[in-house]
SERO-4910 file (N, C-alpha, C, O; in steps of 0.05 Angstrom, whole numbers):
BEGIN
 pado doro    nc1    nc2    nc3   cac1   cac2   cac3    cc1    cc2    cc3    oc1    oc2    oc3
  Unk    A     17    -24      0      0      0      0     18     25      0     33     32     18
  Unk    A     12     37    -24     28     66    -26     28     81      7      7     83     21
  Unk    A     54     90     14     41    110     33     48    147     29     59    162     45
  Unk    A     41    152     10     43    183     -6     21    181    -31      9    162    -41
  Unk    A     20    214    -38     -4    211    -56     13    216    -88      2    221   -109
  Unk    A     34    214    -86     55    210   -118     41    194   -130     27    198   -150
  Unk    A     45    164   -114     39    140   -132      8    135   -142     -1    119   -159
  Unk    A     -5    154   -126    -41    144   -133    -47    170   -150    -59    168   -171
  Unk    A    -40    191   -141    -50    217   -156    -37    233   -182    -44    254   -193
  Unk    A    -14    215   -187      8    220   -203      2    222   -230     18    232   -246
  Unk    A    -22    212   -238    -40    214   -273    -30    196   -284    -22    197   -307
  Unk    A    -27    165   -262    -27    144   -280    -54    130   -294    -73    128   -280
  Unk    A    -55    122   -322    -83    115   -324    -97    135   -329   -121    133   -324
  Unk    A    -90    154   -337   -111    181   -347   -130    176   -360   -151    187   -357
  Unk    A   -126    157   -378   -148    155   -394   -174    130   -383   -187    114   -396
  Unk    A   -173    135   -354   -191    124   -335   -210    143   -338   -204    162   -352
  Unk    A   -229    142   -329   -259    157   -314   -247    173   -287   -246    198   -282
  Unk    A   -238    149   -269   -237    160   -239   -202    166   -224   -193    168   -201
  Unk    A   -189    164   -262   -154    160   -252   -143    179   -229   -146    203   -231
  Unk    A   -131    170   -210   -129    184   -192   -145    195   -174   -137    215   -161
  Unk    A   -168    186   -170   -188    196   -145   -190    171   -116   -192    146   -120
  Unk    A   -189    180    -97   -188    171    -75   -227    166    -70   -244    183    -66
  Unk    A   -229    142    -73   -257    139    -57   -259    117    -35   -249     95    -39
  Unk    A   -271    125    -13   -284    117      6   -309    105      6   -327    120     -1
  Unk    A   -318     77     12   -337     66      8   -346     53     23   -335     31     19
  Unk    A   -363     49     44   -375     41     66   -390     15     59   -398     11     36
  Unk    A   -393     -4     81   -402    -30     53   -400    -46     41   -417    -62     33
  Unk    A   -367    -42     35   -357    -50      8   -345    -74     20   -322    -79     15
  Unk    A   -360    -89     35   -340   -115     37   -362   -135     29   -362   -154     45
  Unk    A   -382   -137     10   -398   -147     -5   -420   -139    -14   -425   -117     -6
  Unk    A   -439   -150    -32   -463   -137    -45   -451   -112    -66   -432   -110    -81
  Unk    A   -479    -90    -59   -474    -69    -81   -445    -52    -71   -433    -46    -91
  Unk    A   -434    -43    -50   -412    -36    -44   -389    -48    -58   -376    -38    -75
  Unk    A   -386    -78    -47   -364    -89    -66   -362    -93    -97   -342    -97   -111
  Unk    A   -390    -89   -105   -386    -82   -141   -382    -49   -155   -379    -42   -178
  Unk    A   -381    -31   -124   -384     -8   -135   -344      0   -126   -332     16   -141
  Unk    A   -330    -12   -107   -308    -10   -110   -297    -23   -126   -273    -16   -129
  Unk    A   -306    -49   -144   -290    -60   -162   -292    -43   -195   -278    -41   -215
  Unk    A   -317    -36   -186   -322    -13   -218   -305     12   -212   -292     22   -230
  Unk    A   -305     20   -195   -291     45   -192   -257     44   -196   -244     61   -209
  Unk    A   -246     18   -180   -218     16   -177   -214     -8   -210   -194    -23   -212
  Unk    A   -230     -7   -228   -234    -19   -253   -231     18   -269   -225     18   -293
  Unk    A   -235     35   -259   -227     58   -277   -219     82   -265   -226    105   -269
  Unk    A   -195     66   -240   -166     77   -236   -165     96   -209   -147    111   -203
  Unk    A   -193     91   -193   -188    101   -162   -175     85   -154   -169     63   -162
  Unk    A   -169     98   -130   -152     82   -108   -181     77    -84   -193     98    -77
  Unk    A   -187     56    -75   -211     43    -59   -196     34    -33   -180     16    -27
  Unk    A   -215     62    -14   -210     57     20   -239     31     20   -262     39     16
  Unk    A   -233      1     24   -254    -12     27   -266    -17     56   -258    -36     70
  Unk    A   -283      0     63   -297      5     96   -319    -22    100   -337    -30     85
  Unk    A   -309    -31    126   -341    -52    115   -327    -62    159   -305    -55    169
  Unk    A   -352    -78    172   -348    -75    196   -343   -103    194   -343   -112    217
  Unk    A   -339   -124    175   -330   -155    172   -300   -142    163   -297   -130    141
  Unk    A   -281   -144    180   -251   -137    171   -245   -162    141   -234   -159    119
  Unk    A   -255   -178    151   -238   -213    133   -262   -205    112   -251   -215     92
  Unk    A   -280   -198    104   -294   -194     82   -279   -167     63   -274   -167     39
  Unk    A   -275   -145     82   -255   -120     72   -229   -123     54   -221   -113     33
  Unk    A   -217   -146     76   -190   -152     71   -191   -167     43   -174   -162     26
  Unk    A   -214   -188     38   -223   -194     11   -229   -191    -10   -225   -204    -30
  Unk    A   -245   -160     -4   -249   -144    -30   -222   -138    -37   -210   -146    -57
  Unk    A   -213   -119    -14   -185   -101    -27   -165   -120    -38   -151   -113    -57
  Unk    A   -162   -145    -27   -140   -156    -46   -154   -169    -68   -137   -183    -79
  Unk    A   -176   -171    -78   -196   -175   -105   -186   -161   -122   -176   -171   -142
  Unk    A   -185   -137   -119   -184   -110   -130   -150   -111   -138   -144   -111   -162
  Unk    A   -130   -112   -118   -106   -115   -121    -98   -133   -145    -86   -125   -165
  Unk    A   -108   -161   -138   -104   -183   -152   -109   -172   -185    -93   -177   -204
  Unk    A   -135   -156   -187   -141   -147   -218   -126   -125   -231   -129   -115   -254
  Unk    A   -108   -119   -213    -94    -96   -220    -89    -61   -206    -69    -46   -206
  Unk    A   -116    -59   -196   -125    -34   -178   -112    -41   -147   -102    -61   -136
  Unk    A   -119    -14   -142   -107     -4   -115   -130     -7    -88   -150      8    -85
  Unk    A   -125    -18    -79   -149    -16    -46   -127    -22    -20   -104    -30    -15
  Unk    A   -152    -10    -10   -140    -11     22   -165    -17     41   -185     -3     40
  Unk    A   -163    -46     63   -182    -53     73   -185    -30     97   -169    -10     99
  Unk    A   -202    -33    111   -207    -16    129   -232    -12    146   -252      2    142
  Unk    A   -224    -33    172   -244    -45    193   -270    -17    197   -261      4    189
  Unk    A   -287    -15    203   -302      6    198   -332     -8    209   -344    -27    199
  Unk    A   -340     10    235   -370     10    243   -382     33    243   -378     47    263
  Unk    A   -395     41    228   -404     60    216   -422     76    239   -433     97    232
  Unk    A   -425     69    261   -440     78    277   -419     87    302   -427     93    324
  Unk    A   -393     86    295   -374     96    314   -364    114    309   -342    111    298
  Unk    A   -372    137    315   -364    171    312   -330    171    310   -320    185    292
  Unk    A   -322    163    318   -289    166    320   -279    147    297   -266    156    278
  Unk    A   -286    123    300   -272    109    277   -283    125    248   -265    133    233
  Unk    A   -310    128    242   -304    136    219   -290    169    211   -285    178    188
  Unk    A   -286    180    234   -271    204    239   -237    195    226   -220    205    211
  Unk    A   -239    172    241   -209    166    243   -197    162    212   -177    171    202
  Unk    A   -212    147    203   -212    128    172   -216    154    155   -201    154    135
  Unk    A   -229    172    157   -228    193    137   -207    207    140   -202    215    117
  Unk    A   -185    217    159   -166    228    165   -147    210    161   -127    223    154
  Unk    A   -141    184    162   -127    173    165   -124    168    129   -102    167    119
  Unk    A   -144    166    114   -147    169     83   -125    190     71   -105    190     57
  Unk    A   -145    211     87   -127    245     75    -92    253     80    -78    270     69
  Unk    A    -83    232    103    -70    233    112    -42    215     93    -19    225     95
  Unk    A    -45    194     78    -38    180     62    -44    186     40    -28    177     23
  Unk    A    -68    201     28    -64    203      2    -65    234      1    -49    243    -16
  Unk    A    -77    249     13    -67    276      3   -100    284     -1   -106    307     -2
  Unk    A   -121    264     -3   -149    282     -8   -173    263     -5   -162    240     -4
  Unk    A   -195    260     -3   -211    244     -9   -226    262    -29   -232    286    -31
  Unk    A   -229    237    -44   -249    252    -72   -288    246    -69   -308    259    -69
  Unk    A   -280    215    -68   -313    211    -66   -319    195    -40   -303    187    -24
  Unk    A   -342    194    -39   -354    189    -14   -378    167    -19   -397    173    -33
  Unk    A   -375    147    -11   -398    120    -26   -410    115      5   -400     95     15
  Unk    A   -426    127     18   -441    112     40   -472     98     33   -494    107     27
  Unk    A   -457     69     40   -463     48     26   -479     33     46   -502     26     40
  Unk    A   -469     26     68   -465      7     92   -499     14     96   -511     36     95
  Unk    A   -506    -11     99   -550    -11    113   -549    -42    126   -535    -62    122
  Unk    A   -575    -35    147   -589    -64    152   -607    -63    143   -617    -45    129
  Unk    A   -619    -89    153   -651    -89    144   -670   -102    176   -664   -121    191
  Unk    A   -690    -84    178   -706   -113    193   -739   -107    189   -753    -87    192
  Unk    A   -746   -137    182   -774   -133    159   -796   -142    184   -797   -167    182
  Unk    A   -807   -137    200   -841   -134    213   -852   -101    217   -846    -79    209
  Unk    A   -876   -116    239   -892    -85    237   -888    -70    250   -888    -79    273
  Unk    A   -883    -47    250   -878    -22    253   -890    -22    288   -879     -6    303
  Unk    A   -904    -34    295   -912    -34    315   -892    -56    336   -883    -52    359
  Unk    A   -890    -69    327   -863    -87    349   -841    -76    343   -825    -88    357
  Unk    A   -828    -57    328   -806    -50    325   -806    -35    352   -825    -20    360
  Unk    A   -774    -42    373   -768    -29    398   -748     -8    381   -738     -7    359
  Unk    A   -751     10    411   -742     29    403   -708     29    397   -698     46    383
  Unk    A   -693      9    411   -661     13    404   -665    -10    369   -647     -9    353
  Unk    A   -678    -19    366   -681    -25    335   -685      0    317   -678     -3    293
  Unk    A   -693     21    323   -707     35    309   -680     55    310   -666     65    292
  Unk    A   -678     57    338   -634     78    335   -627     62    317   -633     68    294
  Unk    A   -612     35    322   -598     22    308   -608     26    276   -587     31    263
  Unk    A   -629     26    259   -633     33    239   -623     59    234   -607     64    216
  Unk    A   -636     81    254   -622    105    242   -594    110    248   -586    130    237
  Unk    A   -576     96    263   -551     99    267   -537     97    236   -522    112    224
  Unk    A   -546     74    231   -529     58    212   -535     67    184   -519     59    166
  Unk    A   -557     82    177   -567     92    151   -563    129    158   -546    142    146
  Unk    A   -575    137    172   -577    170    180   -552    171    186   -534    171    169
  Unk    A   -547    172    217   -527    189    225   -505    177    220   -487    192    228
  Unk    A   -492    152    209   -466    155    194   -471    161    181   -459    183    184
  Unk    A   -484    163    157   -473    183    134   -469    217    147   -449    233    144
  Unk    A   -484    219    155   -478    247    171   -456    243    181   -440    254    166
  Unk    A   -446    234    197   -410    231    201   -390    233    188   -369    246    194
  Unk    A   -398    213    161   -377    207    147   -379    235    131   -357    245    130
  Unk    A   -396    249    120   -404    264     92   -388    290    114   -373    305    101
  Unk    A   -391    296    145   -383    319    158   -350    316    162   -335    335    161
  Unk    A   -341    287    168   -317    290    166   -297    297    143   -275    307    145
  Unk    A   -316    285    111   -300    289     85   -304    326     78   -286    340     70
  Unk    A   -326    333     83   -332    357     73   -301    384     80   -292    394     60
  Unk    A   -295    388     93   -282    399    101   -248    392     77   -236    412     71
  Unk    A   -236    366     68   -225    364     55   -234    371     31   -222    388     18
  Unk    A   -256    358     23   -269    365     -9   -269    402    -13   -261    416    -32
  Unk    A   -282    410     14   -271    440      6   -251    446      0   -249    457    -22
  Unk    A   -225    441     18   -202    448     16   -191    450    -25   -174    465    -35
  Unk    A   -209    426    -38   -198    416    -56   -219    435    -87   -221    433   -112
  Unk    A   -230    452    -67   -259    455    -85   -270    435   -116   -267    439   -140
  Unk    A   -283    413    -99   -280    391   -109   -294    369    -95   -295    372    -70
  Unk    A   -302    353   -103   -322    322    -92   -338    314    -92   -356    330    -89
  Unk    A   -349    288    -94   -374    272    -99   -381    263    -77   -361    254    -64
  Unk    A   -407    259    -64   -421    249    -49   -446    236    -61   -464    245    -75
  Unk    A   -441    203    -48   -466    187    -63   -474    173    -39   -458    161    -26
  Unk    A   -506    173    -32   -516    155     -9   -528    141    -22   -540    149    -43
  Unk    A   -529    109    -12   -548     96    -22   -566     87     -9   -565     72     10
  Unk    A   -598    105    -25   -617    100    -16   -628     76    -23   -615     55    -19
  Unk    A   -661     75    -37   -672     60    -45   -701     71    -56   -712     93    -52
  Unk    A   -709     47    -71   -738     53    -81   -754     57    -48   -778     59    -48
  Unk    A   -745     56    -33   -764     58    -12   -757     87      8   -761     93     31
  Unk    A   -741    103    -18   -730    139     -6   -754    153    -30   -753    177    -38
  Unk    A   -777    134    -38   -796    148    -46   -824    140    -43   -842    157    -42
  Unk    A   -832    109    -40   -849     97    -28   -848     77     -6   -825     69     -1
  Unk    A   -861     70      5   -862     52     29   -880     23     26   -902     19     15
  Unk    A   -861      4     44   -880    -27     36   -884    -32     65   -879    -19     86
  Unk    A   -892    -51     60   -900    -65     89   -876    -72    107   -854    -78     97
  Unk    A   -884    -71    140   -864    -88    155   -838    -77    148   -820    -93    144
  Unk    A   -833    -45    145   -801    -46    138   -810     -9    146   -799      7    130
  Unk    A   -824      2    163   -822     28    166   -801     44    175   -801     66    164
  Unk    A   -786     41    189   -749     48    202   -735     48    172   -720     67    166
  Unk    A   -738     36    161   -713     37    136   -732     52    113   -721     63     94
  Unk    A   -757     51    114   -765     76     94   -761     96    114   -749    112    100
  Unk    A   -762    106    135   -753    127    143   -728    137    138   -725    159    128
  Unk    A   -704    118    144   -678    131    135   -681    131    111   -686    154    102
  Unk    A   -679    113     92   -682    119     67   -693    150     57   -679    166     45
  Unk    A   -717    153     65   -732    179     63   -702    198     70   -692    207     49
  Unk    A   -689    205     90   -676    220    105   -650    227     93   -637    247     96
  Unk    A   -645    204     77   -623    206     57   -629    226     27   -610    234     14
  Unk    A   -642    229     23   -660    250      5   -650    283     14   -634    298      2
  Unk    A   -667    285     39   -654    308     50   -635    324     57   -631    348     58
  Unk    A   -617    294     62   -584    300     72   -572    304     42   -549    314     42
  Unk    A   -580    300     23   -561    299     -3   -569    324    -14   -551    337    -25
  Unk    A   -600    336    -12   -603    359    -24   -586    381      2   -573    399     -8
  Unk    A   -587    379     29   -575    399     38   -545    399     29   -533    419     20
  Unk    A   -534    375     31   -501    381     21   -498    396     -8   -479    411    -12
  Unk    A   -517    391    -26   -520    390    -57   -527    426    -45   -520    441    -63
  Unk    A   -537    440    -26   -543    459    -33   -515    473    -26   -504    486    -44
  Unk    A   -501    470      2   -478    474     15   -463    480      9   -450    500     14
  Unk    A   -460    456     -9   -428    442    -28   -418    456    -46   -394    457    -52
  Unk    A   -445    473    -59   -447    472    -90   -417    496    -97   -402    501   -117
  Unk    A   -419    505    -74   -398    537    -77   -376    524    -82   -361    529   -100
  Unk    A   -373    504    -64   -348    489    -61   -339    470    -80   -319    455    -75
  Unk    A   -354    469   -105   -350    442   -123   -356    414   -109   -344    393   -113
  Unk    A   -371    417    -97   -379    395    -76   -409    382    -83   -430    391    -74
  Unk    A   -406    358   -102   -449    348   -109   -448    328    -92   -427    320    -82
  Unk    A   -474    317    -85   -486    295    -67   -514    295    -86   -528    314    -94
  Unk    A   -515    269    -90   -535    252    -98   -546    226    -88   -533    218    -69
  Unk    A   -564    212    -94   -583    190    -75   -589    169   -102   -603    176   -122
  Unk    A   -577    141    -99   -584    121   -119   -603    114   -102   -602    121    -79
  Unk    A   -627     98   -113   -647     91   -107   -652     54   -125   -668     48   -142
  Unk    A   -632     37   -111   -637     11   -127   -663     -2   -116   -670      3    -93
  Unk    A   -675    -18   -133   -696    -31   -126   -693    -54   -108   -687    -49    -84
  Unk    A   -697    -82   -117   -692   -106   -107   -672   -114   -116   -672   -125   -138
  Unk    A   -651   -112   -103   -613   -119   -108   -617   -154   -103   -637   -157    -88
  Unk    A   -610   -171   -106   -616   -198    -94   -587   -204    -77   -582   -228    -75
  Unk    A   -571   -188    -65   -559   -179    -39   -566   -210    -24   -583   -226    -32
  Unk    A   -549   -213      0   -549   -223     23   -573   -217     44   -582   -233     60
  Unk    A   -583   -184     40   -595   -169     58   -630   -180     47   -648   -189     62
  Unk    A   -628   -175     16   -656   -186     10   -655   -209      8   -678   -216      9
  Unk    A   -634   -237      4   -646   -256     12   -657   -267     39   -678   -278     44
  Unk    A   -638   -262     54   -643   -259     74   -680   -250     84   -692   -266     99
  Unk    A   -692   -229     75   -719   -220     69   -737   -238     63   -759   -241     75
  Unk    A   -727   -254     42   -754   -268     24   -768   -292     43   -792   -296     39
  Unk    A   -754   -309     63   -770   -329     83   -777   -310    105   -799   -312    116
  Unk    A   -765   -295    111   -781   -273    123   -802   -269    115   -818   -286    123
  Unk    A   -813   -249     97   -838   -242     80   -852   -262     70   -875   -256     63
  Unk    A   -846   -281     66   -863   -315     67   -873   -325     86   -892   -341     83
  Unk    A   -859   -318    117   -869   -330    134   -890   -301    139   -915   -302    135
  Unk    A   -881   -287    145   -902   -264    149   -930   -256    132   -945   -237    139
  Unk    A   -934   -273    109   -950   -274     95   -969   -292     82   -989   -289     69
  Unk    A   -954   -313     91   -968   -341     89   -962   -356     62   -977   -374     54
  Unk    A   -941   -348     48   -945   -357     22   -914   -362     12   -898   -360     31
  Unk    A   -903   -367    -12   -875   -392    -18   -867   -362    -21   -877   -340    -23
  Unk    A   -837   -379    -20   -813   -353    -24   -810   -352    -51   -790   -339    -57
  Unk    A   -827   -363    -76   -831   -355   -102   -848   -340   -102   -843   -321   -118
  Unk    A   -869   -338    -91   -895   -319    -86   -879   -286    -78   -883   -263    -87
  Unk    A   -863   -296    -60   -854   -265    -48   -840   -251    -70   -839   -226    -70
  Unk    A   -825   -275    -95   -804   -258   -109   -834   -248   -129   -840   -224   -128
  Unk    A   -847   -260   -141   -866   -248   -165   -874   -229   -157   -869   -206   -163
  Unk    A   -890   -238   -139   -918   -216   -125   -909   -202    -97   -927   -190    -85
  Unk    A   -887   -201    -89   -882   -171    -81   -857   -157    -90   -855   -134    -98
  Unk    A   -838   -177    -87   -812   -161    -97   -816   -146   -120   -811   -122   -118
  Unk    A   -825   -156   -143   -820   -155   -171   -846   -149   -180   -846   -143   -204
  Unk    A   -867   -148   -170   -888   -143   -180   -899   -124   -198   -914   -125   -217
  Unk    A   -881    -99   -180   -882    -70   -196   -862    -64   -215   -858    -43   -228
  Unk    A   -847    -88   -217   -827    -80   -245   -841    -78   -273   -863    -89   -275
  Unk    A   -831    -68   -290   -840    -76   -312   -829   -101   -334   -840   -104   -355
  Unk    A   -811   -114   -326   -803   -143   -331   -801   -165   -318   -795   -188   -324
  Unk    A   -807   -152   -294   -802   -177   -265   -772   -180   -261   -766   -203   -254
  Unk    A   -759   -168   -262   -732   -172   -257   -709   -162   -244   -695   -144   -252
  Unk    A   -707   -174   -224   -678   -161   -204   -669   -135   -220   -669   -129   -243
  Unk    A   -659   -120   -194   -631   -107   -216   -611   -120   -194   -612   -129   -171
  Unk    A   -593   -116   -218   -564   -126   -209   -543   -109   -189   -548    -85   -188
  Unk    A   -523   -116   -177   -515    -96   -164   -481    -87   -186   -461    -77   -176
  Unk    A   -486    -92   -214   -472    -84   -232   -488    -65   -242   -475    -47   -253
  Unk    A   -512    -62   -242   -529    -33   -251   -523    -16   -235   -516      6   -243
  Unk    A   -526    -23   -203   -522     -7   -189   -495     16   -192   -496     41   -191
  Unk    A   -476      1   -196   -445     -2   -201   -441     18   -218   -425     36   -212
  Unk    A   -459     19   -245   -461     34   -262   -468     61   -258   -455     81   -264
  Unk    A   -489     58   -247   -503     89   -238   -479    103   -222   -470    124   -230
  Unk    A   -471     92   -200   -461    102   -182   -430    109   -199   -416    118   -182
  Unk    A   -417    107   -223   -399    111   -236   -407    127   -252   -390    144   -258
  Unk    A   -424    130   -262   -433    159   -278   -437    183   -258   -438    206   -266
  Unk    A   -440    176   -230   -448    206   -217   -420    208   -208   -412    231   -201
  Unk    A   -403    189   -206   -380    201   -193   -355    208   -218   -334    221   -215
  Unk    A   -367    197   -242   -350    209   -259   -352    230   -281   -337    235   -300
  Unk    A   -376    242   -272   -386    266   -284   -364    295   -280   -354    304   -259
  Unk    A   -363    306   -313   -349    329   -306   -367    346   -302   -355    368   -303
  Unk    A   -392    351   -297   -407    371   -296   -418    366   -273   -421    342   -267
  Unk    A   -427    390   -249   -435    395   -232   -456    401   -232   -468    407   -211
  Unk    A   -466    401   -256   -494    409   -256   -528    379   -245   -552    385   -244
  Unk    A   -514    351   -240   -526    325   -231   -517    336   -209   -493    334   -204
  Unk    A   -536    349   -190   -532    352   -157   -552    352   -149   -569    362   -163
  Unk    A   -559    342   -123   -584    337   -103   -604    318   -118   -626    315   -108
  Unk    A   -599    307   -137   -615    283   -143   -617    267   -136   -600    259   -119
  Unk    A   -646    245   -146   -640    216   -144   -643    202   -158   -665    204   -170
  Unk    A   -624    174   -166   -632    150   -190   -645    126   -177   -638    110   -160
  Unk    A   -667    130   -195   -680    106   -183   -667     86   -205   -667     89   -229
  Unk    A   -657     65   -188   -648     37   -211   -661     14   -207   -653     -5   -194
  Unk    A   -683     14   -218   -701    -10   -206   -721    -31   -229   -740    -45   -222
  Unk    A   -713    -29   -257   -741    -38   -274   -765    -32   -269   -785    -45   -266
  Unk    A   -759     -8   -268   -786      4   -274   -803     16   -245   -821     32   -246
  Unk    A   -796      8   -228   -812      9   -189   -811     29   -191   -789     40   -194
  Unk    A   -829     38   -191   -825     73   -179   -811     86   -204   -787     84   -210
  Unk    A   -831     99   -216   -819    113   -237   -822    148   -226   -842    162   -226
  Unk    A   -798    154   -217   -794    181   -208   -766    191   -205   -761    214   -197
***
């Protein structure tokens, strides 16, 4: 692992998208996180890989190594004010800047709104709200310095509608909306955008995990749950992948124009067309 920003910021790979940008990615030690640091360090960032499974971290980043790109693992609980304090300084400190900002990292927990206790309901907003609020307050301050930076939260189709048995995470979700247009308003002096992907049904760990859930809660097969609720509102019935995701989230961070700020992409086949 380089320890100076010569070797990463030096304009090797120019004819990358992201050659030479430092991103930070919360998450990223599987699912849509680890496809969004392998797309990114696939067109020439250097990838801080944050994820609170160290041996899943340590996995991606030498993935990434192995293909050619640059990472660095990096133990990370996103709900620990200091560590992610630390990991963003400790970034800037080694490379000279952080460029983008991927807060990535979510749980899930699927009943009714009515048995949800209340340290379930912190714990939801810890881990969706106020880290990104952490992380986005510790980077801001460098990105100014640099007048310069991307900020991407990932929401969901549910930062615009709401389903059953999952009210806490359409709340943060919802909350991530807000936080992107205030930075997006903030920032803007500073060369500083924030935007909100909105993927649909990723088939993730997190949503399989979901589907005997929502089968038992409903009385009906975990094929039932994928047609007729997951996918119901698509317009082909079909997953998105967390390589679409990957996608999206590489066009907002490799945009030369500042003018894609405080938005959101919905990536979902069709769910929620907004």
């Amino acid at each position: 692992m380089p320890d100076a920003i010569g070797p990463i910021r030096g304009g090797r790979h120019m004819d990358k998208r992201l050659a030479g940008r430092i991103a930070l990615i919360t998450g990223a030690g599987g699912g849509i996180g680890s496809a969004i640091a392998r797309r990114y360090a696939g067109e020439g960032a250097y990838i801080v890989v944050a994820d609170s499974n160290e041996a899943s971290a340590r996995s991606v980043a030498e993935g990434i190594r192995n293909d050619g790109g640059q990472a660095w693992p990096a133990p990370l609980d996103v709900t620990n004010e200091g560590q992610v304090i630390g990991i963003v300084e400790d970034t800037v400190a080694r490379h000279g800047a952080i460029d983008i900002l991927v807060s990535n990292a979510g749980i899930q927990v699927v009943q009714p709104l009515e048995q949800f206790s209340y340290e379930q309901w912190q714990q939801m907003m810890a881990v969706h709200v106020h880290a990104a609020f952490v992380a986005t307050r510790a980077c801001l301050p460098h990105m100014y310095a640099c007048d310069a930076g991307t900020i991407i939260y990932m929401g969901s189709v549910h930062s615009k509608t709401a389903s059953m048995w999952k009210g806490p995470y359409v709340v943060a979700k919802h909350a991530l909306l807000g936080l992107a247009r205030a930075v997006a308003t903030e920032g803007a002096p500073h060369g500083v955008r924030a935007n909100v992907i909105c993927p649909g049904f990723v088939r993730t760990p997190l949503v399989e995990r979901q589907i005997p859930e929502l089968a038992k809660s409903l009385s009906i097969s975990t094929n039932e749950v994928i047609r007729d609720v997951m996918l119901t509102d698509t317009v082909d019935g079909e997953f998105t992948t967390v390589s679409d995701v990957a996608e999206v989230a590489l066009f907002l961070a490799g945009s030369s124009s500042n003018a894609l700020t405080g938005q959101s992409v919905v990536v979902s086949h069709g769910w929620v067309m907004a």
